[in-house]
N, CA, C and O of each residue as an XYZ file, in Angstrom:
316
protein
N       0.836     -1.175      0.000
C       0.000      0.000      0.000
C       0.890      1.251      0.000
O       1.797      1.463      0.806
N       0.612      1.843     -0.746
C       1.301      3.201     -1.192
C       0.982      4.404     -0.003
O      -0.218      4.670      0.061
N       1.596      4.946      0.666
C       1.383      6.000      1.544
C       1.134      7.541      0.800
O       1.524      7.699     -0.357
N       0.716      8.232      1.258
C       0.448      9.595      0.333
C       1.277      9.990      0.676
O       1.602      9.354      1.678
N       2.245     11.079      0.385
C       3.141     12.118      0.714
C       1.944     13.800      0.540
O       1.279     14.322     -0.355
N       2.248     14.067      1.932
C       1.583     15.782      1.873
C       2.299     16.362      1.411
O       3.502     16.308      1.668
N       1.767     17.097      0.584
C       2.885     18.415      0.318
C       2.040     19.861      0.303
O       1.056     20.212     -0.346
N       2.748     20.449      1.168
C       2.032     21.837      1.359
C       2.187     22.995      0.752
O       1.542     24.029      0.927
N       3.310     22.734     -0.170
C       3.893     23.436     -0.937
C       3.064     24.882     -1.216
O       3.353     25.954     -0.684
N       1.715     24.605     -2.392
C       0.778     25.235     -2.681
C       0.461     25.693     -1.127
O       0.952     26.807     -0.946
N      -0.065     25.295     -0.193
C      -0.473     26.668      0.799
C       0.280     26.990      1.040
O      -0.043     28.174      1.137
N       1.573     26.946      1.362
C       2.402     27.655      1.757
C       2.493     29.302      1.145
O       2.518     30.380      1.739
N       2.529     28.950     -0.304
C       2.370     30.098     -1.382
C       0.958     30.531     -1.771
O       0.732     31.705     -2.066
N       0.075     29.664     -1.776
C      -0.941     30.740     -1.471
C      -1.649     31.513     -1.186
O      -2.301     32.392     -1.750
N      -1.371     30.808      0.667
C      -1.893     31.667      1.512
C      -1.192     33.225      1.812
O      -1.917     34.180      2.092
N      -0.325     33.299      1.756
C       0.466     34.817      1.722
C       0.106     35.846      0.498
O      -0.184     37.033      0.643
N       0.200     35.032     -0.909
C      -0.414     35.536     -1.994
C      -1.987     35.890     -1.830
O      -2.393     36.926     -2.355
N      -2.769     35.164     -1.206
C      -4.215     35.137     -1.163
C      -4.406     36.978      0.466
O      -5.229     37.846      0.758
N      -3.543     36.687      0.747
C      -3.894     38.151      1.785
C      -3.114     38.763      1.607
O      -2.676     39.430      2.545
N      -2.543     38.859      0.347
C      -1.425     40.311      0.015
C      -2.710     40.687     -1.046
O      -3.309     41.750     -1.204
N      -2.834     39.685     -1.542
C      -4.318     40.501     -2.421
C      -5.382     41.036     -1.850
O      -5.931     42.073     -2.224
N      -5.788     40.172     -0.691
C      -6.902     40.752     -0.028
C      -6.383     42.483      0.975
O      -7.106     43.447      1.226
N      -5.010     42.280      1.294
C      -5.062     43.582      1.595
C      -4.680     44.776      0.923
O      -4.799     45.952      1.265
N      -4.172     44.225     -0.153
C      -4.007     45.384     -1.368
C      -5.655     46.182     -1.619
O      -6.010     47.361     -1.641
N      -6.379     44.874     -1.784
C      -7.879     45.487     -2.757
C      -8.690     46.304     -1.348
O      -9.281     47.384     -1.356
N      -8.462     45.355     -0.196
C      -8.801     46.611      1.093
C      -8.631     48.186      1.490
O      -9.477     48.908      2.017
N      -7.102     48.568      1.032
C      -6.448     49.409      0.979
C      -7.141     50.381     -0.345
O      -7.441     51.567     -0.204
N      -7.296     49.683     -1.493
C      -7.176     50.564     -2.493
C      -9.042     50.785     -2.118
O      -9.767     51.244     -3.000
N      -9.309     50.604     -1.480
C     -11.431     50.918     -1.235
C     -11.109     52.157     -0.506
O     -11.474     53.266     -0.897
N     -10.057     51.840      1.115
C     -10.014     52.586      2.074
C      -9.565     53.808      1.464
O     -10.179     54.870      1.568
N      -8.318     53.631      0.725
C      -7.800     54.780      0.135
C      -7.446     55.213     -1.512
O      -6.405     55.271     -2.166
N      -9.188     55.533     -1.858
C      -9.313     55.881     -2.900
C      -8.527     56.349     -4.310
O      -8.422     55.937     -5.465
N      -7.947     57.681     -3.339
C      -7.009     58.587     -4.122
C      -5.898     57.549     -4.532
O      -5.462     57.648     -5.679
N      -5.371     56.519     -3.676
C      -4.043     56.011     -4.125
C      -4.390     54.007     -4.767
O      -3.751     52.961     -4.661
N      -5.406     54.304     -5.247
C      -6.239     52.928     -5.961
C      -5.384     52.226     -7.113
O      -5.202     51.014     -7.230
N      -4.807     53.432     -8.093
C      -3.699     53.139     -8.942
C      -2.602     52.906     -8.529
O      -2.183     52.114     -9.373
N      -1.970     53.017     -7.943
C      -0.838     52.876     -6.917
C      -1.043     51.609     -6.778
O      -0.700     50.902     -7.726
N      -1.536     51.079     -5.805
C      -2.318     49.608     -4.930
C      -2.278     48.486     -5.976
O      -1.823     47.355     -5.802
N      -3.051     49.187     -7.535
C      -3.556     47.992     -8.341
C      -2.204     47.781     -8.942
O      -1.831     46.628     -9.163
N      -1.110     49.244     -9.345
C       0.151     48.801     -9.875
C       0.900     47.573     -8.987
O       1.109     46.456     -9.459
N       1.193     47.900     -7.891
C       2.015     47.270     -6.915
C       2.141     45.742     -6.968
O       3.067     44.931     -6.943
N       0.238     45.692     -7.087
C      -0.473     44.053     -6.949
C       0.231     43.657     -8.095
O       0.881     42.611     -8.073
N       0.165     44.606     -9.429
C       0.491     43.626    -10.967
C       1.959     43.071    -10.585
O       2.478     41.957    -10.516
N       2.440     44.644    -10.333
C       3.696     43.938    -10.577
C       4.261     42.810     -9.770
O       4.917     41.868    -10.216
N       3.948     43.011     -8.614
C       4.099     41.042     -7.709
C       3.838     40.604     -7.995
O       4.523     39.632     -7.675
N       2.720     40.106     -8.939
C       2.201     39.171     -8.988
C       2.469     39.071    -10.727
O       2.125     38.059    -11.339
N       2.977     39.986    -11.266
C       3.810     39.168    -12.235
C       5.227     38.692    -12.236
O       5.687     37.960    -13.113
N       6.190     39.345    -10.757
C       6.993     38.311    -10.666
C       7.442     36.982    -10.197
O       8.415     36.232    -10.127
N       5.562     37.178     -9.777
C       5.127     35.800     -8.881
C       5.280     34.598    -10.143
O       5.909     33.543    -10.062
N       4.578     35.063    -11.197
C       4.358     34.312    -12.402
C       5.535     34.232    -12.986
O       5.911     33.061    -12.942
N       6.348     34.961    -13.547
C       7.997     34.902    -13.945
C       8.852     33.440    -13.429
O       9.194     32.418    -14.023
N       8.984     33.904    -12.081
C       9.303     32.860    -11.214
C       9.309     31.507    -11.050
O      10.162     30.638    -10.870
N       7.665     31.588    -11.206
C       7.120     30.586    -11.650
C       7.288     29.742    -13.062
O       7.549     28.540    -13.118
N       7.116     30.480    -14.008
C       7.480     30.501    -15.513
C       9.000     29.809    -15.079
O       8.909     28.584    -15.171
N      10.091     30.158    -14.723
C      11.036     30.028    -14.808
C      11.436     28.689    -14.082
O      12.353     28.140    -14.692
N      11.074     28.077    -13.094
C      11.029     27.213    -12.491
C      10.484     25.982    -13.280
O      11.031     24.889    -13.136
N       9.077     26.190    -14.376
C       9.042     25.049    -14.927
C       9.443     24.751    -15.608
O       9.638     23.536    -15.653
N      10.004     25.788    -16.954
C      11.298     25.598    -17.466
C      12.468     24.462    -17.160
O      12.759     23.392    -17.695
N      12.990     25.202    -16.057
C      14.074     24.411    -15.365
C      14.192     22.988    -15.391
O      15.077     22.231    -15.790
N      12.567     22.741    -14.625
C      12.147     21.848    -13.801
C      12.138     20.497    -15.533
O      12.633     19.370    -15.559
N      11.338     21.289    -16.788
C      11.233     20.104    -17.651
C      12.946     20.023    -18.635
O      13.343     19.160    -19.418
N      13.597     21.273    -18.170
C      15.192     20.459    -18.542
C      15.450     19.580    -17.878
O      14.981     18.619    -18.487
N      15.999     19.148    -16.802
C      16.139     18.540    -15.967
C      15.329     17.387    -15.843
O      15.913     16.528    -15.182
N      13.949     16.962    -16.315
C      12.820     16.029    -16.399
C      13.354     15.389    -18.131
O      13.212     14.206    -18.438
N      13.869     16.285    -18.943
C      14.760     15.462    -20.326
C      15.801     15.662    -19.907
O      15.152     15.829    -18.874
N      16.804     15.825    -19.636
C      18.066     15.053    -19.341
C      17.553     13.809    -18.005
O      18.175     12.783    -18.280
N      17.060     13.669    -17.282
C      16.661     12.236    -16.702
C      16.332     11.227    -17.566
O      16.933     10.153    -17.544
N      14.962     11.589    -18.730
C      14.970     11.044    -19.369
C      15.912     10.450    -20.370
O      16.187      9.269    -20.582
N      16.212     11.220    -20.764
C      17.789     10.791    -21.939
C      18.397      9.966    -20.878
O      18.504      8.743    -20.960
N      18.803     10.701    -19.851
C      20.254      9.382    -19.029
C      19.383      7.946    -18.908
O      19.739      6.818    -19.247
N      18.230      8.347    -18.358
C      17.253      6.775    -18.105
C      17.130      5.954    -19.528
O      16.805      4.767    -19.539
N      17.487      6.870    -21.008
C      17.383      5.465    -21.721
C      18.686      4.904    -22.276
O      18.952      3.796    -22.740
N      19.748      6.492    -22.006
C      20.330      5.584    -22.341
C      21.218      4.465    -21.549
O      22.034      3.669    -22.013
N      20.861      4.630    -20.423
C      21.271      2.955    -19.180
C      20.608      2.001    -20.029
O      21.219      1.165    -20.694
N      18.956      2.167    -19.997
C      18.260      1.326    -20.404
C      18.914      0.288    -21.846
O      19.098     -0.927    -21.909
N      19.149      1.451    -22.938
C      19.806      1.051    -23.987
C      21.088      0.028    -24.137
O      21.173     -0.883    -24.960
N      22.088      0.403    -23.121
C      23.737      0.074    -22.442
C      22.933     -1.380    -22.002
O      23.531     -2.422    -22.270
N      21.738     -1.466    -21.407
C      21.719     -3.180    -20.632
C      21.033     -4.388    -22.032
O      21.049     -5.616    -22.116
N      20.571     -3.458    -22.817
C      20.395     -4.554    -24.108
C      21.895     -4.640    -24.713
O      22.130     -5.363    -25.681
């Protein structure tokens, strides 16, 4: 029987992301005048949230083909 592995990964990162938004959009109600300000701030985190991200899976599927390649060619070497 296979055990699950938790991984919390995702809350870890969402929950901080999920109330930087909620207090950005709070802020920009409370304080009208500076609404553009607030909504810039949010983009731009949260497009280097995505960058980051972007960049990581990148990485992540080099690294997922070179495994592959080394895994065949062992595989190949035992025929």
């Amino acid at each position: 029987m296979k055990k699950k592995i938790e991984d919390h990964r995702l809350t870890v990162f969402s929950a901080p992301y999920a109330v930087f938004t909620i207090i950005c959009s709070c802020l920009s109600w409370i304080f009208s005048e500076y609404r553009i300000l607030m909504f810039q701030i949010w983009y731009q985190v949260s497009a280097v949230i995505w960058l980051v991200l972007a960049v990581t899976a990148v990485v992540l599927l080099i690294r997922l083909l070179k495994l592959k390649k080394l895994r065949n060619e062992i595989n190949h070497r035992k025929e």
